[in-house]
C-alpha positions as CSV (number, residue, x, y, z in Angstrom):
1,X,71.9,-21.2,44.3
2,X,72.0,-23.6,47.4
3,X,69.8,-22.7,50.3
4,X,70.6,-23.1,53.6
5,X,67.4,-25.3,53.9
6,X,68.5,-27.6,50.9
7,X,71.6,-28.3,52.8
8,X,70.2,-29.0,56.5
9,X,71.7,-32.5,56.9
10,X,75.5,-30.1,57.0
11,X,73.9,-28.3,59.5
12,X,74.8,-28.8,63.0
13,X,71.8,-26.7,64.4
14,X,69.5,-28.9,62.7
15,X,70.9,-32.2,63.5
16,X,71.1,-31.9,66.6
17,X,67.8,-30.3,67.0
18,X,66.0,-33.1,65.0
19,X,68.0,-36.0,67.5
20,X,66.6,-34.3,70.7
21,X,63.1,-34.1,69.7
22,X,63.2,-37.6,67.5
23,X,65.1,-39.2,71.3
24,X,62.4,-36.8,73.6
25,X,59.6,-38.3,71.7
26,X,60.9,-42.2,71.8
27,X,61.8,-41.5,75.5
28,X,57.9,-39.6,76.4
29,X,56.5,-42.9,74.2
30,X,58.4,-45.2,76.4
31,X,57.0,-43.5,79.7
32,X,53.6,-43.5,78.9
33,X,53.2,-47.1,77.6
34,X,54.9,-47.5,81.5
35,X,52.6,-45.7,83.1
36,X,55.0,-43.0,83.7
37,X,53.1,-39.1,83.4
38,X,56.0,-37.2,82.7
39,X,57.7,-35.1,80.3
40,X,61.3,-35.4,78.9
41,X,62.0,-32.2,80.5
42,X,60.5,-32.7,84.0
43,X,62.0,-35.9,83.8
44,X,65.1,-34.3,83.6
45,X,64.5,-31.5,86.3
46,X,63.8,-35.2,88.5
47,X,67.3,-36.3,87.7
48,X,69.0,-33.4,88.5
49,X,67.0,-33.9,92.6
50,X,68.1,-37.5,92.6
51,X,71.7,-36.6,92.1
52,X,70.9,-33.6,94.7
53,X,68.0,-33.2,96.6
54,X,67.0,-29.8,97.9
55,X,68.0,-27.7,95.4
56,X,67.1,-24.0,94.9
57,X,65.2,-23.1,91.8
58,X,68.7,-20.9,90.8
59,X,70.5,-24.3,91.0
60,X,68.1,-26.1,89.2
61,X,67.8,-23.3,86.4
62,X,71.4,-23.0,86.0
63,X,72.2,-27.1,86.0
64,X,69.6,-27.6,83.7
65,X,70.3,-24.1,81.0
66,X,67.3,-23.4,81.1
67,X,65.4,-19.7,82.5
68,X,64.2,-19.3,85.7
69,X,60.5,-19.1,84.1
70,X,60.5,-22.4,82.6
71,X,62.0,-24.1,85.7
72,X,59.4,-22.4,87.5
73,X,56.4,-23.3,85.1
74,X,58.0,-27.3,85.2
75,X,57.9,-27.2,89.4
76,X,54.5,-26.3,89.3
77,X,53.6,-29.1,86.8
78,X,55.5,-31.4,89.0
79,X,54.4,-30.2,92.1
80,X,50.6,-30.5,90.8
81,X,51.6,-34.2,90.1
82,X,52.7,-35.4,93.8
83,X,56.8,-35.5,92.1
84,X,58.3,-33.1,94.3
85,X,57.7,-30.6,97.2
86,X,59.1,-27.0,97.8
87,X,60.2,-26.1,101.0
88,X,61.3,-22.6,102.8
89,X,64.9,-22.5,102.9
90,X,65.9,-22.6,106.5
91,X,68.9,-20.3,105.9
92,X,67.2,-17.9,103.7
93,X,63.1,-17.2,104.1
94,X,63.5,-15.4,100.5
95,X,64.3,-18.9,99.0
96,X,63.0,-22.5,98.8
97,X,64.4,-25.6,98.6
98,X,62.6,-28.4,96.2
99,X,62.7,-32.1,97.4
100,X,61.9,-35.4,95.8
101,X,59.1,-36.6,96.6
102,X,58.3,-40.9,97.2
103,X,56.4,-40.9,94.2
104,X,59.2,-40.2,92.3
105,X,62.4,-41.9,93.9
106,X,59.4,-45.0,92.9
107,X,59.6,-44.5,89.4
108,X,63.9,-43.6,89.4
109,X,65.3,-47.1,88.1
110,X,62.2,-48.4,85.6
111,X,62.6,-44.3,84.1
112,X,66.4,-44.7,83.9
113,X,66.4,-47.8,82.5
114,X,63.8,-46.9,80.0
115,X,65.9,-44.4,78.9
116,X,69.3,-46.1,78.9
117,X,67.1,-48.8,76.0
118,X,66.3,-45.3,73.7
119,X,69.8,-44.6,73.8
120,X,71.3,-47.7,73.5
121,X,68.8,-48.2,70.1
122,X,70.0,-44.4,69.2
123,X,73.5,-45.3,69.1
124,X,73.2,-49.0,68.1
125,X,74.8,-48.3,64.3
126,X,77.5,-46.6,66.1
127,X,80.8,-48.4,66.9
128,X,81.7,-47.6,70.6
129,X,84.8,-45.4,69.2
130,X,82.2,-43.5,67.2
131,X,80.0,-43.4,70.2
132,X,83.0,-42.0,72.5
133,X,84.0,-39.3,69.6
134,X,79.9,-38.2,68.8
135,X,80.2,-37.2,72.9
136,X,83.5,-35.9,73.1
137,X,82.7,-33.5,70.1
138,X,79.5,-32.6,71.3
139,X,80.8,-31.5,75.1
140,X,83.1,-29.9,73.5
141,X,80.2,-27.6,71.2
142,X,78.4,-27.4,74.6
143,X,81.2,-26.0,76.6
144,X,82.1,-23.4,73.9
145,X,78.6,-22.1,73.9
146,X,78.3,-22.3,77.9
């Protein structure tokens, strides 16, 4: 009898799980020997400001897929750390707006870059038909799921 644990390498849930945490940890490795005091996930809420600054939590929650509670728990981490500010909304007193912050538009290219080397190493065995197909597929999982 085959269990389900015998046969993780067919399983999607797993794979991808494993590559996420295997690229989060090469990518938080990458910003500490930088200097760089963030998570892979505040890092992320940080990309989402760059593209837009002033974002509500809502926005950021729902660009990001993650709960309201999380996003909430990774502004006040970020906050704490001098990366971004929340403001009242000037439209709406019941909601804030969060803004980038200098320290962090300092540390935008040397984090992107940093990041574009782990996944240029992640994909490095992959052809770039292979690379366009692994993404294509993948968008594709994501968008059934969303």
């Amino acid at each position: 009898m085959h269990s389900f644990f015998s046969e993780r390498e067919k399983s999607l849930g797993y794979l991808v799980g494993v590559t996420s945490r295997l690229l989060g940890g090469q990518i938080g490795k990458r910003f500490s020997d930088n200097g760089i005091e963030l998570t892979v996930e505040q890092w992320a809420l940080l990309i989402r400001l760059w593209n837009q600054d002033g974002l509500s939590q809502h926005e950021l929650a729902t660009g990001l897929v993650l709960e309201k509670s999380s996003v909430s728990r990774l502004l006040d981490r970020l906050e704490k750390g001098g990366w971004v500010r929340r403001e009242q909304d000037p439209g709406d007193g019941r909601q804030k707006r969060v803004r980038i912050t200098e320290k962090a538009l300092a540390i935008r290219d040397t984090s992107l870059g940093l990041v574009k080397s782990v996944l240029r190493e992640a994909q490095r065995d992959l052809s770039p038909d292979e690379q366009i197909v692994l993404r294509s597929l993948l968008l594709r999982v994501v968008k059934t799921l969303m």
